[in-house]
mmCIF file of the N, C-alpha and C atoms, coordinates in Angstrom:
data_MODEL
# 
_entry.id   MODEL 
# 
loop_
_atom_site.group_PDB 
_atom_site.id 
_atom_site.type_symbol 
_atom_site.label_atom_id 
_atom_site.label_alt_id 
_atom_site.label_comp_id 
_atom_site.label_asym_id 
_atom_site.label_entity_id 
_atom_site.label_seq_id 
_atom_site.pdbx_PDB_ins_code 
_atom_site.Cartn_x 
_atom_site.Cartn_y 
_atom_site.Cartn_z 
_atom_site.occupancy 
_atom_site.B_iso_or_equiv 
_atom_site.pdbx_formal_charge 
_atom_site.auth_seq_id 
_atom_site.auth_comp_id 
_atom_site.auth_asym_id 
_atom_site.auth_atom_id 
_atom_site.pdbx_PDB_model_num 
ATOM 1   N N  . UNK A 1 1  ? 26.326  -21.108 2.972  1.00 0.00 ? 1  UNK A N  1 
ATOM 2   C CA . UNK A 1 1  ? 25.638  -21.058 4.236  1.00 0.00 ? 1  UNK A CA 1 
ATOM 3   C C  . UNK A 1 1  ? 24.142  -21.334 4.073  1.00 0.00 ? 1  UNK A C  1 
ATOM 4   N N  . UNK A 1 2  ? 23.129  -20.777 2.991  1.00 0.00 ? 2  UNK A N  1 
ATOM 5   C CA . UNK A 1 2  ? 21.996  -21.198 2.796  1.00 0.00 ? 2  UNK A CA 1 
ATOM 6   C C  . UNK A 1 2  ? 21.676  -21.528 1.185  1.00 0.00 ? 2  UNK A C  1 
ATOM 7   N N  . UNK A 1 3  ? 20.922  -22.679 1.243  1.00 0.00 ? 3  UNK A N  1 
ATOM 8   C CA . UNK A 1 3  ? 20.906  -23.800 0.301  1.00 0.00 ? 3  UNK A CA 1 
ATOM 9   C C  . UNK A 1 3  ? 19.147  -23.463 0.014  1.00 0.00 ? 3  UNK A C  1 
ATOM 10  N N  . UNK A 1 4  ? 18.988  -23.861 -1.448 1.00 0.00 ? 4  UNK A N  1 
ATOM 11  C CA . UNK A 1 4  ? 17.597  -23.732 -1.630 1.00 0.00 ? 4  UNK A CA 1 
ATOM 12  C C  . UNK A 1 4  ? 17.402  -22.417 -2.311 1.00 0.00 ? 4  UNK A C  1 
ATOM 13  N N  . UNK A 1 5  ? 15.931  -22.622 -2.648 1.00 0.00 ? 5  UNK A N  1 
ATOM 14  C CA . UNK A 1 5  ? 15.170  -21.172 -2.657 1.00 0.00 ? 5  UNK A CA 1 
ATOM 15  C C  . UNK A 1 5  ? 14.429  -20.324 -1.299 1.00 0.00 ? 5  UNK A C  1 
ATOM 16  N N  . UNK A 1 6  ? 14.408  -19.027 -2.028 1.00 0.00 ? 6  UNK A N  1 
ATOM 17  C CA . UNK A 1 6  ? 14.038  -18.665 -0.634 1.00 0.00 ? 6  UNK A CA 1 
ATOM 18  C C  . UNK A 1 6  ? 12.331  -18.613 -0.542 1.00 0.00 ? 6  UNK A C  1 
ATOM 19  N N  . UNK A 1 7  ? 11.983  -18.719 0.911  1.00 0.00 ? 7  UNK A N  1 
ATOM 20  C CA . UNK A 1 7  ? 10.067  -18.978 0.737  1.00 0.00 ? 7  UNK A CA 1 
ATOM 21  C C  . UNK A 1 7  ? 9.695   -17.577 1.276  1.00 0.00 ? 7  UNK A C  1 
ATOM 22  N N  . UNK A 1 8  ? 8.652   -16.973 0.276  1.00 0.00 ? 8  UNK A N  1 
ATOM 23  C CA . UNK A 1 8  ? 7.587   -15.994 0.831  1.00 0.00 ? 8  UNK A CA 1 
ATOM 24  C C  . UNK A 1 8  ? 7.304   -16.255 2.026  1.00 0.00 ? 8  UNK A C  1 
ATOM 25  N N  . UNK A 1 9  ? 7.976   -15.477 2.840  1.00 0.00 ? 9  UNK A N  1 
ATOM 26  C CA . UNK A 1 9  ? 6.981   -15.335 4.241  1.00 0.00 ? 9  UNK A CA 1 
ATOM 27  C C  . UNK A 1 9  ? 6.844   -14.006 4.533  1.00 0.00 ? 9  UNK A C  1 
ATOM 28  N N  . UNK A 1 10 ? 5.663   -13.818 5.513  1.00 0.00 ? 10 UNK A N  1 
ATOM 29  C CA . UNK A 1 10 ? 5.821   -12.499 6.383  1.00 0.00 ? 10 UNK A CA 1 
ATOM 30  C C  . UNK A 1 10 ? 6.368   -12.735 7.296  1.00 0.00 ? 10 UNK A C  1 
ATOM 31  N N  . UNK A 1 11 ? 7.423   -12.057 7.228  1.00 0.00 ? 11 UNK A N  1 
ATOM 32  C CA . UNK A 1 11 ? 8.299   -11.588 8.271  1.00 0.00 ? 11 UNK A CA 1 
ATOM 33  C C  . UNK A 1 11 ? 8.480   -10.461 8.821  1.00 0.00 ? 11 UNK A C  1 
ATOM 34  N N  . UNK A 1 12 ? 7.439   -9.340  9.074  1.00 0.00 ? 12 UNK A N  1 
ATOM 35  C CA . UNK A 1 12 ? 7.339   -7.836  9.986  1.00 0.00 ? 12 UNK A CA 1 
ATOM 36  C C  . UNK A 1 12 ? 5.931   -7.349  9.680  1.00 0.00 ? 12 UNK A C  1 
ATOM 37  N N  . UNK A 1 13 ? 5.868   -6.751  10.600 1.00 0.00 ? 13 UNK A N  1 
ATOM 38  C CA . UNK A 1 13 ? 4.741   -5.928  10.545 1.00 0.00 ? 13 UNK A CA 1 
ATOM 39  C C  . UNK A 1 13 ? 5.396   -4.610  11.024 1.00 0.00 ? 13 UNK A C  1 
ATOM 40  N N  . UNK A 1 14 ? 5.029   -3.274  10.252 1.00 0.00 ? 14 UNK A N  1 
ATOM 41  C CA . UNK A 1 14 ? 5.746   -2.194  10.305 1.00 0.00 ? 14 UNK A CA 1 
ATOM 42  C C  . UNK A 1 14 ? 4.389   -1.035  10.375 1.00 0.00 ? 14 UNK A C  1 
ATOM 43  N N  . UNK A 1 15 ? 4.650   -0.102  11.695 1.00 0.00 ? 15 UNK A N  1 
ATOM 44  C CA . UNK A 1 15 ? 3.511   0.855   12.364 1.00 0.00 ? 15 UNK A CA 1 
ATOM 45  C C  . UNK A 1 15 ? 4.115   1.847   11.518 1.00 0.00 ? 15 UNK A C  1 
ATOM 46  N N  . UNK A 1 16 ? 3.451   3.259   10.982 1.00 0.00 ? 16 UNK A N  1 
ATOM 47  C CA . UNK A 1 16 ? 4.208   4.438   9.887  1.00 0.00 ? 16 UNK A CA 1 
ATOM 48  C C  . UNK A 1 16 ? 2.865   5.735   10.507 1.00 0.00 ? 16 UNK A C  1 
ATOM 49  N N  . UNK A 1 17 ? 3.433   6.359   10.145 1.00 0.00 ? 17 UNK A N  1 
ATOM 50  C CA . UNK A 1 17 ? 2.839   7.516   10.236 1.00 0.00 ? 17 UNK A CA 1 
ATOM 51  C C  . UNK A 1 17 ? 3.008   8.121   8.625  1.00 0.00 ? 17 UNK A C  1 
ATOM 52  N N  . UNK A 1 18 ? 1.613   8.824   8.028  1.00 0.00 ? 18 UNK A N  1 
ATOM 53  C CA . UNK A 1 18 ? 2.279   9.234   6.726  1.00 0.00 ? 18 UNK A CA 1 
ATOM 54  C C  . UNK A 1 18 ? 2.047   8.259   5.729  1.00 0.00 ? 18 UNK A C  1 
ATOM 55  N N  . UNK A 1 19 ? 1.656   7.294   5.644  1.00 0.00 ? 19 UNK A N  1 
ATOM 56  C CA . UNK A 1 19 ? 2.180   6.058   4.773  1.00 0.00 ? 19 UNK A CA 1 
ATOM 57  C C  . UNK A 1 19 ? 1.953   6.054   3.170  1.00 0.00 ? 19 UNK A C  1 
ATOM 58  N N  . UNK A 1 20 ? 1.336   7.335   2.538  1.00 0.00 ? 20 UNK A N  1 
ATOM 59  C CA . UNK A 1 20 ? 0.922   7.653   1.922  1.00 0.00 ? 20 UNK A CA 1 
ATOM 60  C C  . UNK A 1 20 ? 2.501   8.344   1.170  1.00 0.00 ? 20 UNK A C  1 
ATOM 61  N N  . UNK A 1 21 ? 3.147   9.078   2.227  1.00 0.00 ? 21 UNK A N  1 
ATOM 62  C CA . UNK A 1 21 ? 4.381   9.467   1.680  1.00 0.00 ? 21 UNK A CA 1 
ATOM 63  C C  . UNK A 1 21 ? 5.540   8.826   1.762  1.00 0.00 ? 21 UNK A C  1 
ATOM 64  N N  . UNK A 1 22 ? 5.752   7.472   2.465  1.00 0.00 ? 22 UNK A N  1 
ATOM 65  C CA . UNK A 1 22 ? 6.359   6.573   3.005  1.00 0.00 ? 22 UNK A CA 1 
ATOM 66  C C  . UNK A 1 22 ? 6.493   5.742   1.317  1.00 0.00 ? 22 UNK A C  1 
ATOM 67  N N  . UNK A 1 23 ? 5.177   5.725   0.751  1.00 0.00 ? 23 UNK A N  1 
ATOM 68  C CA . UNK A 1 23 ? 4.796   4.936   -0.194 1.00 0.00 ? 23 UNK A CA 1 
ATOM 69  C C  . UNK A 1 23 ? 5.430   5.550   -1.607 1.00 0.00 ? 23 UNK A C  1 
ATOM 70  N N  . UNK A 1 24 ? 5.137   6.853   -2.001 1.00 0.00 ? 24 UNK A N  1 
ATOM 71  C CA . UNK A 1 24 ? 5.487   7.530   -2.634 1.00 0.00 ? 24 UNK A CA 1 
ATOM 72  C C  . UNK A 1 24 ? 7.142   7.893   -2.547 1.00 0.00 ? 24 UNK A C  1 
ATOM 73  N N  . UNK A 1 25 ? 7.811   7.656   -1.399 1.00 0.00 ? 25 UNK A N  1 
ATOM 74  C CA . UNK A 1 25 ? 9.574   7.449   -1.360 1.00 0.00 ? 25 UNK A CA 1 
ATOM 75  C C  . UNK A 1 25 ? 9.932   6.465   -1.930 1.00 0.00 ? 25 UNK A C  1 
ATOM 76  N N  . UNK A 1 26 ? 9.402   5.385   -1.255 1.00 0.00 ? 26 UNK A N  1 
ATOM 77  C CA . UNK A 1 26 ? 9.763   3.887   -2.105 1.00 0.00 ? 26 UNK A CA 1 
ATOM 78  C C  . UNK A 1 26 ? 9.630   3.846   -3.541 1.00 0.00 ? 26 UNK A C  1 
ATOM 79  N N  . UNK A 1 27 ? 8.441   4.025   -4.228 1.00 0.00 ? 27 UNK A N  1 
ATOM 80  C CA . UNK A 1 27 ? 8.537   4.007   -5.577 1.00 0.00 ? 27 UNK A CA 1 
ATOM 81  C C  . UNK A 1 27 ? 9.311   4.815   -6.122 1.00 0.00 ? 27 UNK A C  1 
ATOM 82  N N  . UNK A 1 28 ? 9.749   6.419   -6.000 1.00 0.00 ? 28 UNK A N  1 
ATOM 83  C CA . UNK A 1 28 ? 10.576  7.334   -5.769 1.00 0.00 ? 28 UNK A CA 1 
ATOM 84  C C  . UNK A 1 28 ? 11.842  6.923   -6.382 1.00 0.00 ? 28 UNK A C  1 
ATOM 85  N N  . UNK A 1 29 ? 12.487  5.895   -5.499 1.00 0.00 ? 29 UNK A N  1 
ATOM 86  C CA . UNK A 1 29 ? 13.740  4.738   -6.026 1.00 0.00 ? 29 UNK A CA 1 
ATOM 87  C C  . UNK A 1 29 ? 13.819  3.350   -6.401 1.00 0.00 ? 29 UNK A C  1 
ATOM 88  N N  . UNK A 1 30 ? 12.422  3.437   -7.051 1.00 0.00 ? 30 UNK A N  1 
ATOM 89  C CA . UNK A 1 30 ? 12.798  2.407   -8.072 1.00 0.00 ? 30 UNK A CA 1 
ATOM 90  C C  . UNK A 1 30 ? 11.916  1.380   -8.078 1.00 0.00 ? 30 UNK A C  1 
ATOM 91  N N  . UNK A 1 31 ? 11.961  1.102   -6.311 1.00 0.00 ? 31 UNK A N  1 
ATOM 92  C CA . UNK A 1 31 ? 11.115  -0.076  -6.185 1.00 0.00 ? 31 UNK A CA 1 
ATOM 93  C C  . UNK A 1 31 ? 9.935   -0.275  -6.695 1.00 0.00 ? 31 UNK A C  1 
ATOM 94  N N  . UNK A 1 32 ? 9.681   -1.264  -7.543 1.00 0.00 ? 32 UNK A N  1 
ATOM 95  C CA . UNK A 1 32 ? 8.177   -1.861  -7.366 1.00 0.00 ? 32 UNK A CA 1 
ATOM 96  C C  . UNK A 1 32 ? 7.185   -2.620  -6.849 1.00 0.00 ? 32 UNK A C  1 
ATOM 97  N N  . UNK A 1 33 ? 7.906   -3.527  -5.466 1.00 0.00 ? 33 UNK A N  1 
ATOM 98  C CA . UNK A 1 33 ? 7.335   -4.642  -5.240 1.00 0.00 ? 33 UNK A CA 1 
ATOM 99  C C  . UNK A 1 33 ? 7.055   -4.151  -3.742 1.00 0.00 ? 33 UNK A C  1 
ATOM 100 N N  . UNK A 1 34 ? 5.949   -3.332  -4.523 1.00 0.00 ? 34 UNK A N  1 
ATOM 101 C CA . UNK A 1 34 ? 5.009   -2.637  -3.039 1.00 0.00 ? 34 UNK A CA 1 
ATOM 102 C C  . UNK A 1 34 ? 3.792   -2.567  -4.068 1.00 0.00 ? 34 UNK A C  1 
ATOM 103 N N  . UNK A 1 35 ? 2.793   -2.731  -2.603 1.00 0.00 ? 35 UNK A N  1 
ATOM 104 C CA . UNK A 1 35 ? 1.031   -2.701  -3.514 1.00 0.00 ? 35 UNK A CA 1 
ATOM 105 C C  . UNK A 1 35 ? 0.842   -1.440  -3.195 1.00 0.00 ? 35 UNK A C  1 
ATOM 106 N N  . UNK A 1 36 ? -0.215  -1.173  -3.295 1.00 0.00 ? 36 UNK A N  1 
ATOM 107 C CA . UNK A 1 36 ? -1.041  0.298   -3.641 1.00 0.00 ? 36 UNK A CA 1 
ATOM 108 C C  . UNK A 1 36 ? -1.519  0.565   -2.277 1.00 0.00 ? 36 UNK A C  1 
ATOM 109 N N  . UNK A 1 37 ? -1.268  1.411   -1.740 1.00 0.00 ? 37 UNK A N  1 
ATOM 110 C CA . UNK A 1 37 ? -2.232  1.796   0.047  1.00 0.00 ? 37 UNK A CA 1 
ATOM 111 C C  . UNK A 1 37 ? -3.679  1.523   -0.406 1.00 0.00 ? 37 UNK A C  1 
ATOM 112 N N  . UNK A 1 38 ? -4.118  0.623   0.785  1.00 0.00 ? 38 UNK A N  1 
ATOM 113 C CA . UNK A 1 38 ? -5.420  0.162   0.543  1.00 0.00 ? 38 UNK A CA 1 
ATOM 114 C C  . UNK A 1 38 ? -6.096  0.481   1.681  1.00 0.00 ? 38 UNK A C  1 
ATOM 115 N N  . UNK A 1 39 ? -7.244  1.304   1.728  1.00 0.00 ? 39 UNK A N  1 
ATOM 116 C CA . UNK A 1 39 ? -7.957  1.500   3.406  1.00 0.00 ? 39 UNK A CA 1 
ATOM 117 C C  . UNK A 1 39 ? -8.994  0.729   3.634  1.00 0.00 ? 39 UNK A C  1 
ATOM 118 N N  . UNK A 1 40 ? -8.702  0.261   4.621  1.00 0.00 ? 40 UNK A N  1 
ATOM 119 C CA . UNK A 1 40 ? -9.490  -1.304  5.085  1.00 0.00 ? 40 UNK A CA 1 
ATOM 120 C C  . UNK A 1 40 ? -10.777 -0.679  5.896  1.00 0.00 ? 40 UNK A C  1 
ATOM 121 N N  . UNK A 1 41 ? -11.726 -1.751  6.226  1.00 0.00 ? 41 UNK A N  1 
ATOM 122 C CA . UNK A 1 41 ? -12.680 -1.234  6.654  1.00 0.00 ? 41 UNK A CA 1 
ATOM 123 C C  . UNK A 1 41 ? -12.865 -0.819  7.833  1.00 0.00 ? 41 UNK A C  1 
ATOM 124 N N  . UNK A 1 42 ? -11.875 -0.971  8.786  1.00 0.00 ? 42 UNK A N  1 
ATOM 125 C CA . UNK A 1 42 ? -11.500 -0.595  10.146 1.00 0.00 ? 42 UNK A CA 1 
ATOM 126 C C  . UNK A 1 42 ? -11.092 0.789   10.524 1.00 0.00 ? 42 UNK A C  1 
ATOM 127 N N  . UNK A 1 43 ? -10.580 1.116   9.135  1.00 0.00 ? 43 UNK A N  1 
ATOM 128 C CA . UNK A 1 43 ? -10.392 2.848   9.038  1.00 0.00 ? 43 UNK A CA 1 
ATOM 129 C C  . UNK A 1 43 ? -8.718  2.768   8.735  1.00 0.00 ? 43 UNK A C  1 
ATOM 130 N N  . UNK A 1 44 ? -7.665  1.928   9.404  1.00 0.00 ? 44 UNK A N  1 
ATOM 131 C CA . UNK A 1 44 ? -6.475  2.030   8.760  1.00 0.00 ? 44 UNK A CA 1 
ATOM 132 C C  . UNK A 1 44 ? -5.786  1.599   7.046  1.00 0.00 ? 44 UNK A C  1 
ATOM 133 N N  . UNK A 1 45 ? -4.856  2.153   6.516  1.00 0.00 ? 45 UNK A N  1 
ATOM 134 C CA . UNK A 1 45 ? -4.588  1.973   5.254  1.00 0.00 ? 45 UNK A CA 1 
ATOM 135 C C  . UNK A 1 45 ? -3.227  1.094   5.608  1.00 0.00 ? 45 UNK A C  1 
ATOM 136 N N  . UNK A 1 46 ? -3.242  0.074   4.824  1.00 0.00 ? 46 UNK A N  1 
ATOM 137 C CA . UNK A 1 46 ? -2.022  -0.738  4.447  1.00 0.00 ? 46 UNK A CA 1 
ATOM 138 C C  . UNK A 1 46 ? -1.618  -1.014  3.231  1.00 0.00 ? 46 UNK A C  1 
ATOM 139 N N  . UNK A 1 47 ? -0.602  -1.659  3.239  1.00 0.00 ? 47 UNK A N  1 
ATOM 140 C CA . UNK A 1 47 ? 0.123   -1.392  1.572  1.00 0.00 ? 47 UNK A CA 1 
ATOM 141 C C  . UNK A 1 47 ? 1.245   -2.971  2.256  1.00 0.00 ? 47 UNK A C  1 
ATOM 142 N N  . UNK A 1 48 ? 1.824   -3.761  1.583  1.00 0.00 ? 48 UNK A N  1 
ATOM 143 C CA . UNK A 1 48 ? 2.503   -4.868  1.825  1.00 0.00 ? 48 UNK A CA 1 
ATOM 144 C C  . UNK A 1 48 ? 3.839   -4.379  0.750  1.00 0.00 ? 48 UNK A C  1 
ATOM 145 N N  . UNK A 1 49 ? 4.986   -5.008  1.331  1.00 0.00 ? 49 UNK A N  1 
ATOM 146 C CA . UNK A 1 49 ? 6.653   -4.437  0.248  1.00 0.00 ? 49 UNK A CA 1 
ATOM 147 C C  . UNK A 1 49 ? 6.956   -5.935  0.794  1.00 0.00 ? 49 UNK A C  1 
ATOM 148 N N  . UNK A 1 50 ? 7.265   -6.475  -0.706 1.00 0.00 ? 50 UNK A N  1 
ATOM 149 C CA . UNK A 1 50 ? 8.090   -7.563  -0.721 1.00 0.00 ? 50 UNK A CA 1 
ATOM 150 C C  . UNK A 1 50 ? 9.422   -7.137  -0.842 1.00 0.00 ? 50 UNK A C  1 
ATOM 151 N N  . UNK A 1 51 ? 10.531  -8.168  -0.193 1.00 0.00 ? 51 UNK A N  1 
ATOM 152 C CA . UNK A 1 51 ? 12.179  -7.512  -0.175 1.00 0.00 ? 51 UNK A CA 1 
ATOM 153 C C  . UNK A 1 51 ? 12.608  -8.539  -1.484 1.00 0.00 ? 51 UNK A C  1 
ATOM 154 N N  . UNK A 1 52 ? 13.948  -7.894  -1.644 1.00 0.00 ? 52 UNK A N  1 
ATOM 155 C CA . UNK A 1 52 ? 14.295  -8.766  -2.825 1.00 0.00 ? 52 UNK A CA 1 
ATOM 156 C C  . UNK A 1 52 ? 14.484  -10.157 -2.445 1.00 0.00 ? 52 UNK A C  1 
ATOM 157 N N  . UNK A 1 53 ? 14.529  -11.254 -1.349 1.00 0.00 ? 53 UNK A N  1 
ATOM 158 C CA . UNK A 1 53 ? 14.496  -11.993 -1.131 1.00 0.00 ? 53 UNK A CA 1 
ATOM 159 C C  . UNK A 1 53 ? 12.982  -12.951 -1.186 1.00 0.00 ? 53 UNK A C  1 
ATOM 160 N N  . UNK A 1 54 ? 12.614  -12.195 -1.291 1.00 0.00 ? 54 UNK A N  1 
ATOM 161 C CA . UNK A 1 54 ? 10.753  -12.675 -1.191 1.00 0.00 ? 54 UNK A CA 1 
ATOM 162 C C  . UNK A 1 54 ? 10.107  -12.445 -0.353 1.00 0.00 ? 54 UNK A C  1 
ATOM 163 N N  . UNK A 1 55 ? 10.687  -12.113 0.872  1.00 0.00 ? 55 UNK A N  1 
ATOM 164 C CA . UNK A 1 55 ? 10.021  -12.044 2.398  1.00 0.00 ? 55 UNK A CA 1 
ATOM 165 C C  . UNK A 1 55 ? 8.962   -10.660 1.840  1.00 0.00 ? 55 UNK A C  1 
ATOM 166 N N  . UNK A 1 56 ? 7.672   -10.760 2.777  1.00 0.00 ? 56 UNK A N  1 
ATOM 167 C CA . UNK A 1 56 ? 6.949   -9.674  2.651  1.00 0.00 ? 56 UNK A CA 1 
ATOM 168 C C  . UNK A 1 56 ? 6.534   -8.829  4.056  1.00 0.00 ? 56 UNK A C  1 
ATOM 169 N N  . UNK A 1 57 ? 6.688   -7.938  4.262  1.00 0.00 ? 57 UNK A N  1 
ATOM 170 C CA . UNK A 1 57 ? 6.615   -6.594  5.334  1.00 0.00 ? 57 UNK A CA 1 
ATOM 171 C C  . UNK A 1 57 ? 5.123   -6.068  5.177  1.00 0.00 ? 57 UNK A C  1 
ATOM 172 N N  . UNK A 1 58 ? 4.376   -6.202  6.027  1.00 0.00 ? 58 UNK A N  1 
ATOM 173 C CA . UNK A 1 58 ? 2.706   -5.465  5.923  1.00 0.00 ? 58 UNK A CA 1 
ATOM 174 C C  . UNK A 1 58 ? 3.320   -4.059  6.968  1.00 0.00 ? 58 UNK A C  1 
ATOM 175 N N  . UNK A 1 59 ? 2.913   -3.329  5.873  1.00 0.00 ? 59 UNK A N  1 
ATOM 176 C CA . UNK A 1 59 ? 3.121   -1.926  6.700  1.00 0.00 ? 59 UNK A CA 1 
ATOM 177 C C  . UNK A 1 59 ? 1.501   -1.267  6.941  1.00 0.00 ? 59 UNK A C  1 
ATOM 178 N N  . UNK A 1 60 ? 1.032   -0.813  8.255  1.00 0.00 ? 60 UNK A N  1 
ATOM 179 C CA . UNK A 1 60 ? 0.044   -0.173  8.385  1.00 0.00 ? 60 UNK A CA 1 
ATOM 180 C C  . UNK A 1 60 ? -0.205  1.216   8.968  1.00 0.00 ? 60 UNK A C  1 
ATOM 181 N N  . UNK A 1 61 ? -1.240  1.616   8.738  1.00 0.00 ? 61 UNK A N  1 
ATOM 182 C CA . UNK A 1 61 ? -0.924  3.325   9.453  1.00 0.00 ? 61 UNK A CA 1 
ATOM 183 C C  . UNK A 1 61 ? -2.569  3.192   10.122 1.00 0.00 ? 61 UNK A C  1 
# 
């Protein structure tokens, strides 16, 4: 059904409450292909999770 490799895209943007412990679950089981919560200069913290497909999810709080 699908042919090729698959391409990095963003595909979601995900609102969290917590994200600090959101972050700390994920690594929790295993995953690694999440960055580090980063607090931007606007005052919210984000962190990006690539899926095993490549697609990447910006999660913000």
């Amino acid at each position: 059904m699908f042919y090729g490799e698959p391409k990095e895209q963003m595909i979601a943007f995900m609102q969290v409450q917590g994200i600090e412990k959101m972050y700390e679950y994920i690594i929790s089981k295993g995953w690694n292909k999440i960055t580090e919560v980063v607090t931007q200069p606007w005052g919210g913290k984000t962190c990006t999770l690539t899926t095993i497909d490549g697609y990447i999810i910006s999660i913000f709080e």
